[in-house]
N, C-alpha and C positions, 0 to 999 in steps of 0.2 A: 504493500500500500504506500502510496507516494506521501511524503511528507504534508502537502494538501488536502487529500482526502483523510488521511489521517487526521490532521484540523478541524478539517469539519464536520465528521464523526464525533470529534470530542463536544463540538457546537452542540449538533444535534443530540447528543447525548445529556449536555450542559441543559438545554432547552428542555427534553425531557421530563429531567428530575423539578424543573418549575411547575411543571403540568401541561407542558404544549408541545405541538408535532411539527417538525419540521413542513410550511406549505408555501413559503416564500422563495424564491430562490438564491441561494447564499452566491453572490456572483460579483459583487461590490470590490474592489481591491484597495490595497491601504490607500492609495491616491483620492480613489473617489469617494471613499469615507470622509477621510479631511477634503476634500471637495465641495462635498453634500452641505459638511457644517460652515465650511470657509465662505462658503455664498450665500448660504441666510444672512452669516455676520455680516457679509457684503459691505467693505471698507468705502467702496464707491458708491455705492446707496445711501449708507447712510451719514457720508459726508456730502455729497450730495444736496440730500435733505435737509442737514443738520446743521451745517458751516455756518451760515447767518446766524440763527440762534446761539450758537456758540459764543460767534467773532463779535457779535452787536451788543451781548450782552457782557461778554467780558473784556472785549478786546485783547490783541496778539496774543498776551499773556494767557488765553483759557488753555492753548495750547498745553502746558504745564498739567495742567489737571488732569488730561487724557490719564495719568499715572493714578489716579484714584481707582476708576471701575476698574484698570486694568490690573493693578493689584488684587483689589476688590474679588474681581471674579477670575482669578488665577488662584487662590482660595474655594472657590465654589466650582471650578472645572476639576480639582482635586477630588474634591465629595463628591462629585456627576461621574467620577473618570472609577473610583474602587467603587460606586454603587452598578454601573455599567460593565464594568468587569465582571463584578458579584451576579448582576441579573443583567445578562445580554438578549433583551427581549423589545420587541416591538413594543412604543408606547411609554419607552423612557421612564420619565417623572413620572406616570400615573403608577407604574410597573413597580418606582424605587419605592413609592410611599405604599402603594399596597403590602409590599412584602414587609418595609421595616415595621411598618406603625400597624393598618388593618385597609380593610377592602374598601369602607365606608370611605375614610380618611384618604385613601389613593383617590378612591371616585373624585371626590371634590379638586383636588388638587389636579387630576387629571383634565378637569372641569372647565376649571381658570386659564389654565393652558392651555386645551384645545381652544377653546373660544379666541383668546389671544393670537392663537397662531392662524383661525380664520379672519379674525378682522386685517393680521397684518399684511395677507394677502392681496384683500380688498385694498389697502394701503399703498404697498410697494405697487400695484397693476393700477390702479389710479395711478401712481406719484410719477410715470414714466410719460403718461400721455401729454404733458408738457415739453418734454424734449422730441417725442415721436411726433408730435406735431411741428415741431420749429424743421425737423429734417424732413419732412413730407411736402410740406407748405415751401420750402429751398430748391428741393430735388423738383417737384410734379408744379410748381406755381401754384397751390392749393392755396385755401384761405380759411383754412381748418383751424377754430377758435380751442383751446383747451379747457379755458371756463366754462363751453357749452355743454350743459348738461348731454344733451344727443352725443356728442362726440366723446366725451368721459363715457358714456355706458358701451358704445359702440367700438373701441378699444379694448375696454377693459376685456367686454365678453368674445373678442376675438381671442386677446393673450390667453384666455382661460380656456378658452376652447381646443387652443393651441398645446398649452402646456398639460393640459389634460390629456390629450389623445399622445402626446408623447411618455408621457409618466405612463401612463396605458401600458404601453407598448412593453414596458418591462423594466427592472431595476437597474437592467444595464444600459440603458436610454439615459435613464434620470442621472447614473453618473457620470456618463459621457457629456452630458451638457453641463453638471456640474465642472467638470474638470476641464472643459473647455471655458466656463466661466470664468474659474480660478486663472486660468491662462491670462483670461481678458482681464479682471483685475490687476493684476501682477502690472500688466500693459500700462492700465489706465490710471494708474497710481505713482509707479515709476517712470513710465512714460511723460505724463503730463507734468510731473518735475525736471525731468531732464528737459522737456520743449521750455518751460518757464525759463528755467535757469540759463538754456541757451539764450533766450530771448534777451535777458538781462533780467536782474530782480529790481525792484527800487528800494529796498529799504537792507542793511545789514544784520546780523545775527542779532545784535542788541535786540533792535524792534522785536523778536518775539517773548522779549521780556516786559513793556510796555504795554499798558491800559489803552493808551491813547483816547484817556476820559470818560471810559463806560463806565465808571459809577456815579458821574454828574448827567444831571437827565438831559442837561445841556448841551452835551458832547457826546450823549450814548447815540447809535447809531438809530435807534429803536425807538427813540424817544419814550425809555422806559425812567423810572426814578430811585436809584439806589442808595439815595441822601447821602453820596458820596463815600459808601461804604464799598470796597471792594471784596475781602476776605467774609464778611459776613453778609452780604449782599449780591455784587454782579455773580460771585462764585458759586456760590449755591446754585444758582439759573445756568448759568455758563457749560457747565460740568454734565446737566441733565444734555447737553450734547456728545458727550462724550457716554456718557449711561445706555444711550439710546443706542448704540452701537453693538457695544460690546458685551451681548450674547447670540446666538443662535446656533456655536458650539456645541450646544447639547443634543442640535441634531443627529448628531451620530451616534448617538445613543438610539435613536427611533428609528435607523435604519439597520439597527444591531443585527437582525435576522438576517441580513442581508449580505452582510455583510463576512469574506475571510478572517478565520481566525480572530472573531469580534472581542473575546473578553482580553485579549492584547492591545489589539485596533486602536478599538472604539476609544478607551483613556487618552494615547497618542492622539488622537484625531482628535478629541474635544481641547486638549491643550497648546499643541502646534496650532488650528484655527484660531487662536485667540493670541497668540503671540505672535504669527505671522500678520492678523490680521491688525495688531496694536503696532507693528513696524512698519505696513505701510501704510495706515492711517497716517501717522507720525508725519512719515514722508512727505505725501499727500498733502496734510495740512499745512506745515511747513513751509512749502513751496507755494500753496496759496497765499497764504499770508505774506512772505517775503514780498508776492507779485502784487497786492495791492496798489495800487496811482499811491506817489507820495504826495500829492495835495488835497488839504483837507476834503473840497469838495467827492473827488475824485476817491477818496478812503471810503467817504462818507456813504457814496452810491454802490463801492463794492461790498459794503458790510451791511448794509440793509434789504431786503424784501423786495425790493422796485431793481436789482442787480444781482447782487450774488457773483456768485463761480461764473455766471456767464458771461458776466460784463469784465470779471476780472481777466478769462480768459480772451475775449474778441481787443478790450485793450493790448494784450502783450502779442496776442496770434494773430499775425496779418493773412496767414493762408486760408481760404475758404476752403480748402480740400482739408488740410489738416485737421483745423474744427469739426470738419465733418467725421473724420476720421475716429475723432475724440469723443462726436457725440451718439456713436456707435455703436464706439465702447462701454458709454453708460445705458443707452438702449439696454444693449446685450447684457447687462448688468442686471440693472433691474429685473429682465429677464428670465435669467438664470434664478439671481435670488427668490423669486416668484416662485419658480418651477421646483426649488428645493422645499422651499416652505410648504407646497401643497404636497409634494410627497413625506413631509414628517407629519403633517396633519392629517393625513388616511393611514401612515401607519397608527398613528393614536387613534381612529375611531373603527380602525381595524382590530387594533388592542383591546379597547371596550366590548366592541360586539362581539369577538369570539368570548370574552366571559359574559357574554348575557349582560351587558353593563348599558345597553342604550336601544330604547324603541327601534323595532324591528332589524333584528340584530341578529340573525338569521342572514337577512338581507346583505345587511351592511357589511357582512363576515365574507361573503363569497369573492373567491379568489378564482381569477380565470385561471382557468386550465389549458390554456395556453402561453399568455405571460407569465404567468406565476406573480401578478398584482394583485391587490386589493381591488378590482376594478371598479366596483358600488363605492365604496370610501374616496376612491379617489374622486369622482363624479361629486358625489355630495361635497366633496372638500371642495369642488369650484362652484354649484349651486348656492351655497350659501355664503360664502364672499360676495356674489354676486348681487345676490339680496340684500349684501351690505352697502353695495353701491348705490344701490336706489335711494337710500337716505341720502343720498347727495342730491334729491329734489325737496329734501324737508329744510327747508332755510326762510326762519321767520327774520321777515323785515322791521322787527324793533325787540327791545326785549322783554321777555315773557319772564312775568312773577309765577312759579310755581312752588307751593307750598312752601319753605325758608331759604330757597335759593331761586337766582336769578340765571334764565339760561342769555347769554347774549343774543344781541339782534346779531343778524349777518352771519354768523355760523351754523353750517351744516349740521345735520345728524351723523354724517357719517365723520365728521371732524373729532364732532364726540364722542362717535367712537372709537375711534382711530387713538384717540387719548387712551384709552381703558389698554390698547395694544401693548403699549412697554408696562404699564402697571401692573398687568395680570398677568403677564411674562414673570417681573419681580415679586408678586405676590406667590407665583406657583412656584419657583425658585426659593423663596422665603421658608414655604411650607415642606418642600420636598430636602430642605437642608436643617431644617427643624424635626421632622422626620427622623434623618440621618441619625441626629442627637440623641433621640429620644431610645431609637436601637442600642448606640451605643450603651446608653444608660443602665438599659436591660441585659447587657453584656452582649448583643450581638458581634460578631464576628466576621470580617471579610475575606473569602475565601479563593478571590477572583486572582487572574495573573497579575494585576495591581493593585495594591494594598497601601495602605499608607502607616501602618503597624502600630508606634505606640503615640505614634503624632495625631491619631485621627482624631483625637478627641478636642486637642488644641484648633487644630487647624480647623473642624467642625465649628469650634464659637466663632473665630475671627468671621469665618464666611455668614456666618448668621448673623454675628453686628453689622458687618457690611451689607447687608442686605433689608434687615432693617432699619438701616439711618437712610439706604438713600430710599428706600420704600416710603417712610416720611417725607422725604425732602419731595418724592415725587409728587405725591395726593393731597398733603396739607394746605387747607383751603386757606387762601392769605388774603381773600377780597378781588374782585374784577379788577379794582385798576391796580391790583401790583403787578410786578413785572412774572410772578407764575403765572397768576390769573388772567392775563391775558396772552403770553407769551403759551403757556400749553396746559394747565390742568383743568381752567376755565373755574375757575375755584371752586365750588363744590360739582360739579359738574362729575369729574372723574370719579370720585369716591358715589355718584348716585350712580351713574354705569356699574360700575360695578354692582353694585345692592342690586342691581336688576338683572344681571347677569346672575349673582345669586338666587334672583327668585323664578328666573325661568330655568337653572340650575335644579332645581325644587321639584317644580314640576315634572322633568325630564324625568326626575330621580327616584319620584313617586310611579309614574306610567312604566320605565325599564322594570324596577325592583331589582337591581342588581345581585344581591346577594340571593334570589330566589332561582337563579340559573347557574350560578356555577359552582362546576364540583366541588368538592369539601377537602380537594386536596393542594386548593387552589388558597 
């Protein structure tokens, strides 16, 4: 027997003794395991996204912070990486919290998470049709608006349709465009500093040490009010850019079945993604910021809302091909990260249904017999993102008093729920390293190829403080006009998504009866 199949033998054996039968096809290789996680992380996404809130709220200096989450959750890749080794199963987080703590306890946790990882789909497949428009409308002379609700659903439900029938198609689909993604990032990371730098930068090293005035509401770019406080004000805002990034490493965890030699993999691959993807963030930003116009006005329009990354790059990049080139790569980006996210999201609601864990689960559980996917899971994984988009027609034109909180005028539903996306990520992270804890406590033991032996218990709290301070920093309602409250939690806003995620959670949880279906060895 070759050293491979011998691997996987021990897998399926490993698999086994949890209560499950080998039905996915284990075909993944180390590359596309860190692949899978390395493009949820997706460094271009979600700088991208992110850079303005960062740079406007802290200015150059937020840069520095990047080392928070990334400490932070290099601590909790740890806990993710001996729980993954220990239980290399489809379903991750729900998987770890079920075995360490109980079934109830995983349910929920599993709960927060799938939900999170469906809305962030609807997220990242929205957040792309801005730039797929600017290169459609260049390329074809179109006049393709991205505000327009029509062309935001008519997109969206193309990618999904797209990334659906390819994730279909089988496991080694979904890595092969991971890894082709990973490629593209790499490209569009390092790449787009090299072209920066060639261009020339304007400002030297120093400046990434530098405010340049984001905690006076005067000089922030945002026109946000930090009463001049930096370290206890723009920083706490600043930082949640850096937050927002730096997980989706734990998908490798949710394609564990899938994956070669997974209780080795899978720890590597949650850790490497998160360190490869904090060096070319780094990079990345770096080289944005150096490229900023060094006149105020010119600062002013690349760090705010009305510019961004694009204005900073058509300033420094005179080639229209080039740009094109670049805005390709973030296509492809977002793309990719998309296409990972819905396959760790059908392995989680594939995870559920095979234990009887969610309304018609039967259904939900069927795997083709010819891909060897989740095929039902993965469908619903894009049916219901998609239903998330439709809230991007719920936008009340002034603001609505409901019961002790105010939702603003001019924000979407799907804004707000797009907020719950990182919260309920860090919420179900929270829970499934509290979890961990709690095993420990009871002397659980880990038995997987990676262990973290007498350290687990230290390294267990630090990741749970950090997870709790910035789960605070995330949700705590501060008022609409501070600089959370309008910048991203929407002050109470995010903490009431949630509670209704909880309470349609409820229901779900009542109609499945989870624990009335699966075996008792489970």
């Amino acid at each position: 027997m070759s050293d491979q199949n011998h691997s996987n033998a021990a897998e399926e054996h490993r698999l086994g003794a949890l209560g499950y039968k080998q039905e996915l096809s284990r075909v993944l290789s180390k590359f596309d395991s860190f692949s899978v996680a390395f493009t949820y992380l997706s460094p271009m996404v979600g700088i991208y996204s992110l850079f303005v809130l960062g740079v406007g709220s802290g200015g150059p200096r937020y840069i520095w912070l990047m080392l928070i989450p990334v400490i932070g959750m290099y601590f909790v890749a740890l806990i993710f990486g001996e729980l993954g080794s220990h239980y290399p199963v489809s379903g991750a987080l729900y998987q770890y919290s079920k075995f360490t703590v109980s079934r109830k306890y995983g349910w929920w946790v599993g709960w927060f998470y799938l939900m999170a990882l469906l809305v962030t789909i609807a997220a990242v497949d929205t957040g792309v049709v801005p730039y797929l428009t600017t290169l459609l409308n260049s390329w074809f002379k179109m006049h393709l608006d991205p505000a327009n609700h029509m062309t935001l659903m008519t997109i969206t439900l193309a990618l999904l349709a797209i990334q659906t029938t390819l994730n279909v198609t089988g496991a080694k689909m979904m890595g092969r465009i991971a890894s082709i993604g990973s490629y593209v990032e790499i490209f569009g990371t390092f790449g787009i500093a090299l072209i920066l730098a060639a261009a020339g930068f304007n400002h030297g090293f120093g400046f990434l040490f530098s405010t340049q005035g984001a905690e006076v509401v005067g000089t922030n770019s945002l026109g946000v009010d930090f009463g001049g406080n930096w370290w206890t004000g723009a920083a706490l805002i600043a930082v949640l850019a850096h937050a927002f990034i730096f997980y989706g490493f734990e998908s490798a965890g949710d394609v564990a079945e899938e994956t070669k030699d997974a209780s080795k993999q899978v720890p590597k691959a949650m850790r490497q993604a998160l360190l490869v993807g904090a060096f070319t963030s780094f990079v990345l930003v770096a080289a944005l910021l150096l490229a900023t116009p060094s006149d105020p006005a010119g600062y002013a329009q690349a760090t705010s809302f009305a510019g961004g990354i694009p204005y900073i790059l058509s300033t420094a990049i005179s080639s229209s091909f080039l740009r094109d080139i670049l805005l390709l790569a973030v296509i492809f980006a977002f793309f990719s990260c998309g296409s990972s996210i819905q396959g760790a999201s059908a392995r989680m609601l594939f995870s559920y249904a095979r234990d009887g864990a969610v309304p018609a689960a039967k259904t939900v559980s069927k795997v083709s017999p010819r891909f060897h996917t989740p095929v039902n899971a993965l469908l619903l994984g894009a049916l219901v993102p998609l239903i998330f988009t439709l809230l991007v027609n719920i936008t009340p034109s002034k603001d609505l008093k409901i019961l002790f909180f105010t939702y603003p005028a001019n924000v979407s539903a799907l804004v707000s729920l797009v907020s719950f996306g990182v919260s309920g990520i860090y919420l179900a992270f929270l829970l499934t390293v509290l979890g961990a804890l709690i095993a420990r406590s009871r002397g659980w033991k880990a038995n997987g190829h990676f262990t973290l032996g007498g350290k687990g218990m230290i390294i267990n709290i630090i990741a749970l403080a950090y997870l709790v301070i910035m789960f605070i920093n995330l949700v705590i309602p501060t008022g609409l006009a501070s600089p959370r409250g309008a910048l991203f939690n929407l002050d109470w806003v995010t903490l009431v998504v949630i509670a209704v995620i909880g309470l349609v959670g409820v229901v779900v949880y009542a109609i499945a009866q989870p624990g009335k279906h699966e075996s008792a060895n489970k």
